[in-house]
C-alpha positions as CSV (number, residue, x, y, z in Angstrom):
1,X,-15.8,5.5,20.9
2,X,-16.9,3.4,18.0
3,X,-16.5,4.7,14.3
4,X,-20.2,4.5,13.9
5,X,-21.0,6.5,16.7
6,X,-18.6,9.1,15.5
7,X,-20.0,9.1,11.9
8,X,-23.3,9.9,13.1
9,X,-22.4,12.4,15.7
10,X,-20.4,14.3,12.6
11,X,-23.4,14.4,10.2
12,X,-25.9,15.4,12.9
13,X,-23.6,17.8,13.9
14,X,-23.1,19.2,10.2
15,X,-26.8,19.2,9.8
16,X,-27.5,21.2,12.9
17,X,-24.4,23.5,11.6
18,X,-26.4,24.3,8.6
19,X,-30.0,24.6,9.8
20,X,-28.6,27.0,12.6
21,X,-26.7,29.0,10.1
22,X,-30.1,29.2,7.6
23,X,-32.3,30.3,10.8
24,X,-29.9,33.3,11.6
25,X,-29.3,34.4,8.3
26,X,-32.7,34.3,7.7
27,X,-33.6,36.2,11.0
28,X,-31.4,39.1,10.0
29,X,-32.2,39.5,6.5
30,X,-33.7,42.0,5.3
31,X,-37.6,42.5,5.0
32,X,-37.5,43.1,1.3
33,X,-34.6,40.5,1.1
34,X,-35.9,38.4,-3.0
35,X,-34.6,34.9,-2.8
36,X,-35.9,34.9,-6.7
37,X,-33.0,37.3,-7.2
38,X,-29.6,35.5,-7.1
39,X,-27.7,36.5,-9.8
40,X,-27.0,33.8,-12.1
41,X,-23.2,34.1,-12.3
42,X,-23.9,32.8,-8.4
43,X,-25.4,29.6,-9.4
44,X,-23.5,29.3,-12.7
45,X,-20.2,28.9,-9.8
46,X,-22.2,27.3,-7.1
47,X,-22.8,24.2,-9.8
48,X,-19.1,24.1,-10.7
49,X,-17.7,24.5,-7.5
50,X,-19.9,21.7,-6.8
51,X,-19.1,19.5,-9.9
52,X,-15.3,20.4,-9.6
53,X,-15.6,19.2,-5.6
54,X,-17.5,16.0,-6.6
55,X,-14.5,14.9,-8.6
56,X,-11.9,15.5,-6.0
57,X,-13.6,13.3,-3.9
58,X,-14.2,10.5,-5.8
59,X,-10.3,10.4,-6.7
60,X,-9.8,10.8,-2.7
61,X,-12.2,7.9,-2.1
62,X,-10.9,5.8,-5.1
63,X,-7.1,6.5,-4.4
64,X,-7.7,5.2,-0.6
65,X,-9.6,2.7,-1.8
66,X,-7.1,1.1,-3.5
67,X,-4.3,1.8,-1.1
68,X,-6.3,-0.5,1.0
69,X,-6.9,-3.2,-1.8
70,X,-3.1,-3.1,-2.0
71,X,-2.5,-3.5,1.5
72,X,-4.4,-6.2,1.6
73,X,-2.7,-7.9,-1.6
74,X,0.8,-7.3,0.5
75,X,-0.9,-9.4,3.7
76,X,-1.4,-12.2,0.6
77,X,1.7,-12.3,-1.1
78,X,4.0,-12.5,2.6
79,X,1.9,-15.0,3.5
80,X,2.2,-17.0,0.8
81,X,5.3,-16.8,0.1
82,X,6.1,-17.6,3.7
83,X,3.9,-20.5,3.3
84,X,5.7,-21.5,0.0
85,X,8.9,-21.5,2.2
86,X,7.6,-24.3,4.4
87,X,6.0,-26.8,2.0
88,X,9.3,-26.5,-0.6
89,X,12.0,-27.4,2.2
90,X,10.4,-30.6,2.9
91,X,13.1,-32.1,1.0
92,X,15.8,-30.5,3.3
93,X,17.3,-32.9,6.0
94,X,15.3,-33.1,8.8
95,X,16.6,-31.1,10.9
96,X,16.9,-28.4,8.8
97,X,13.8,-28.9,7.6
98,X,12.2,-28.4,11.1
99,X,14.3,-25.2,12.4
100,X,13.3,-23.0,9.1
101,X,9.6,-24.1,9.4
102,X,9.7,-23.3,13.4
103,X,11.7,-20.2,12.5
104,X,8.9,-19.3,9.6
105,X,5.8,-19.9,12.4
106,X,7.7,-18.0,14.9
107,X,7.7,-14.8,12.5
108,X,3.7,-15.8,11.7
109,X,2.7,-15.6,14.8
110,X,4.6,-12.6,15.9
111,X,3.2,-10.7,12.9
112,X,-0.6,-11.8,14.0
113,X,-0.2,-11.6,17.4
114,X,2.3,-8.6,18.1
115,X,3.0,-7.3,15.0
116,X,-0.7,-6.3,13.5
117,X,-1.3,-4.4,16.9
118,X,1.7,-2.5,16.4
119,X,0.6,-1.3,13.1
120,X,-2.7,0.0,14.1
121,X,-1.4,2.0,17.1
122,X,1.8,3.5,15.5
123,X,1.4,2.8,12.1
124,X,4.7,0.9,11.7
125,X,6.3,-2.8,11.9
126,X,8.4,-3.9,14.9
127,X,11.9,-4.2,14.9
128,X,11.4,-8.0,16.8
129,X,9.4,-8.8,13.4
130,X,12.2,-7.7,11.1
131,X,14.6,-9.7,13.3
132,X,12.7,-12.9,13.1
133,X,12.3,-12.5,9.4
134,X,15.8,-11.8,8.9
135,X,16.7,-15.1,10.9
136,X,14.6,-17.0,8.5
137,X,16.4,-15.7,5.3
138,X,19.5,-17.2,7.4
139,X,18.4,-20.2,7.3
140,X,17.3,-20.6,4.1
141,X,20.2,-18.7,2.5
142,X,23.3,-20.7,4.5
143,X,22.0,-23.9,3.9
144,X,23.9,-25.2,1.4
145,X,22.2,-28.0,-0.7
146,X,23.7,-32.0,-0.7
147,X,22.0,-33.6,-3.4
148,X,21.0,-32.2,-7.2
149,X,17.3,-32.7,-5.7
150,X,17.8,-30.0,-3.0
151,X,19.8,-28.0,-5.7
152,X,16.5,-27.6,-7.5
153,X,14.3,-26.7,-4.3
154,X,17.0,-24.0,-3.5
155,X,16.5,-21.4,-6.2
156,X,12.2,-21.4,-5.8
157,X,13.0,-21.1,-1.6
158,X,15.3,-18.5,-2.0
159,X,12.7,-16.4,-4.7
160,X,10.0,-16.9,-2.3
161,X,12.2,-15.2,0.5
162,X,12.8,-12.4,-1.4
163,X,8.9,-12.1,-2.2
164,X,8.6,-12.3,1.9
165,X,10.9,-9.8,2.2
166,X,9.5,-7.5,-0.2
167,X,6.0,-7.8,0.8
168,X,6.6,-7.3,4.3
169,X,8.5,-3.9,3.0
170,X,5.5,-3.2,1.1
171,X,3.0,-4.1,3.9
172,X,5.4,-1.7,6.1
173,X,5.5,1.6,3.9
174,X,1.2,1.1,3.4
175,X,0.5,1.4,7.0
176,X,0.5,4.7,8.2
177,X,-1.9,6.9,6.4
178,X,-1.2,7.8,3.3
179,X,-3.1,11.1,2.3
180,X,-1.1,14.1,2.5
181,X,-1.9,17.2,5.1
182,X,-2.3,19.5,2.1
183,X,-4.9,17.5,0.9
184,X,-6.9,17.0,3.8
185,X,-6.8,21.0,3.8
186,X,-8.2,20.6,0.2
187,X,-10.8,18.4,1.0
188,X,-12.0,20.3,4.1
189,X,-11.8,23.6,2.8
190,X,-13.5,22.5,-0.4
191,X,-16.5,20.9,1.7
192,X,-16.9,24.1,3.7
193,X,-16.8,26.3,0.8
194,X,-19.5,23.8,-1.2
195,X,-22.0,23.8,1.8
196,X,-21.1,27.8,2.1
197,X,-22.6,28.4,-1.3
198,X,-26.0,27.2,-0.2
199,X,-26.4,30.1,1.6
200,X,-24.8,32.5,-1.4
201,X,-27.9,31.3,-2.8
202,X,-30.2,33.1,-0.4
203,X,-31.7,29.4,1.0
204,X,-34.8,29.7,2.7
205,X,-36.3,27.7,6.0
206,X,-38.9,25.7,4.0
207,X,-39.1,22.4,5.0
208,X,-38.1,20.8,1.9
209,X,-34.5,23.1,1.4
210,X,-33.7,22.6,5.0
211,X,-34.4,18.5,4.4
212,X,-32.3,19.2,1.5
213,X,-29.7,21.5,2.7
214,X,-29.0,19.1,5.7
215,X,-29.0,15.8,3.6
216,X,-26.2,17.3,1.2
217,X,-23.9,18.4,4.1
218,X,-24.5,15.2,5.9
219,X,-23.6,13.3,2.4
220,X,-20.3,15.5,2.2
221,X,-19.6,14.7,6.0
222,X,-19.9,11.3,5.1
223,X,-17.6,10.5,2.3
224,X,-14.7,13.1,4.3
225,X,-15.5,9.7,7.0
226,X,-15.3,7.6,4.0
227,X,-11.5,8.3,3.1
228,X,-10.1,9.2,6.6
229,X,-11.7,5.8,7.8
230,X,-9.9,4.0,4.1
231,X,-6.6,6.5,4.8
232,X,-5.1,3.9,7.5
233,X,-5.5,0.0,5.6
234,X,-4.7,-1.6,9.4
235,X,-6.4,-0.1,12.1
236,X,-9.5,1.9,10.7
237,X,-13.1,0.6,10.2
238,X,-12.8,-1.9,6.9
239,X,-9.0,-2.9,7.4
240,X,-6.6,-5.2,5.7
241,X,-6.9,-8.1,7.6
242,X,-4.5,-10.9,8.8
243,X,-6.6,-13.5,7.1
244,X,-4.3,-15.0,4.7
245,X,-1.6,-15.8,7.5
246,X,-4.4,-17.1,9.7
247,X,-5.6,-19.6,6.8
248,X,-2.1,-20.4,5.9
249,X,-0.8,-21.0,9.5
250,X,-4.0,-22.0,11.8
251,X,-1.7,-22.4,14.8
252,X,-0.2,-18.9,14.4
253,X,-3.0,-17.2,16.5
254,X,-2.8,-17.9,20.6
């Protein structure tokens, strides 16, 4: 089912939730029920249970937010550095040269082809990917330079390996999800509590507090979408994508 659909099946079903609620609340009050006469310590808590749960969100959304900016920086920086690999061992011998650059698009196109599917279903690398990556480290670290020229390209290849190495560990430990149960208990329970208080406040079924009533839980619904949709940077509506290793190796994708 797409995400879209399942967005707008959650905030209809929220605003039907609430309008429900409102209609058999009001149906049992009682006759001489005053809606005038909610005690202000009521909606003294109801706006700082509100204003306290408006913060906690936007630290969700922003802390998931940038999980996903830094997944995407980790796609960059393994890429690259891969990509550094194969331009700076051009003054290797030849065939050296050739088996570290077919070893380097080997791992490339495991990771796009293989590799990025794995990480949206389980949320973790394969160990065929580490393999191929650690068979490229080989190469680059046995080789031992022949000329004061290919002393010099050594070092850079072998910082750019490490910077490989680390960014694929990086890209690793920011796939799964990162937002803790307890949280998500937080966040849930917070939203149900929130729209709950718009009935402590005795709501009524005019027209414009329903319109209201619904378009507030709908809003909460949405941004709860928001960061479960950011909690998972590779296989959740806006993901990290494998852009960089596409651009950098155009014949990596079969």
């Amino acid at each position: 089912m797409p995400e879209w659909l399942v967005l707008t099946l959650a905030m209809l079903a929220v605003c039907v939730v609430v309008v429900a609620i409102t209609f058999v609340r009001h149906r049992r009050a009682p006759e001489d029920e005053d809606p005038s006469e909610t005690p202000d310590v009521i909606e003294y808590m109801t706006m700082w249970i509100g204003v306290v749960y408006a913060i906690v969100l936007g630290l969700a959304i922003a802390g998931v937010w940038e999980a996903r900016s830094a997944a995407q920086d980790h796609v960059q920086a393994e890429a690259q550095a891969l990509h550094e690999i194969s331009e700076r061992v051009r003054v290797y011998p030849t065939d050296v040269r050739d088996r570290i650059r077919d070893d380097v698009n080997a791992y490339v196109g495991h990771v796009v082809n293989t590799e990025w599917e794995s990480m949206a279903d389980t949320g973790q690398v394969t160990d065929r990917g580490t393999e191929l990556l650690e068979r490229v480290r080989t190469d680059v670290t046995d080789y031992e330079p022949r000329t004061d020229f290919e002393a010099q390209a050594y070092q850079p290849v072998l910082d750019q390996m490490a910077t490989a190495d680390q960014a694929r560990n990086s890209r690793a430990d920011s796939a799964a999800p990162t937002m803790p149960g307890v949280v998500w208990f937080g966040l849930i329970g917070g939203g149900v509590v929130t729209i709950g208080m718009i009935f402590a406040l005795q709501i009524r079924r005019t027209p414009r507090e329903l319109v209201l009533a619904g378009l507030f839980s709908a809003l909460i619904a949405f941004l709860l979408f928001l960061i479960w949709d950011f909690d998972a940077p590779y296989s959740r509506g806006i993901t990290a994508s494998a852009d960089p290793f596409l651009s950098l190796f155009p014949d990596a994708k079969r």
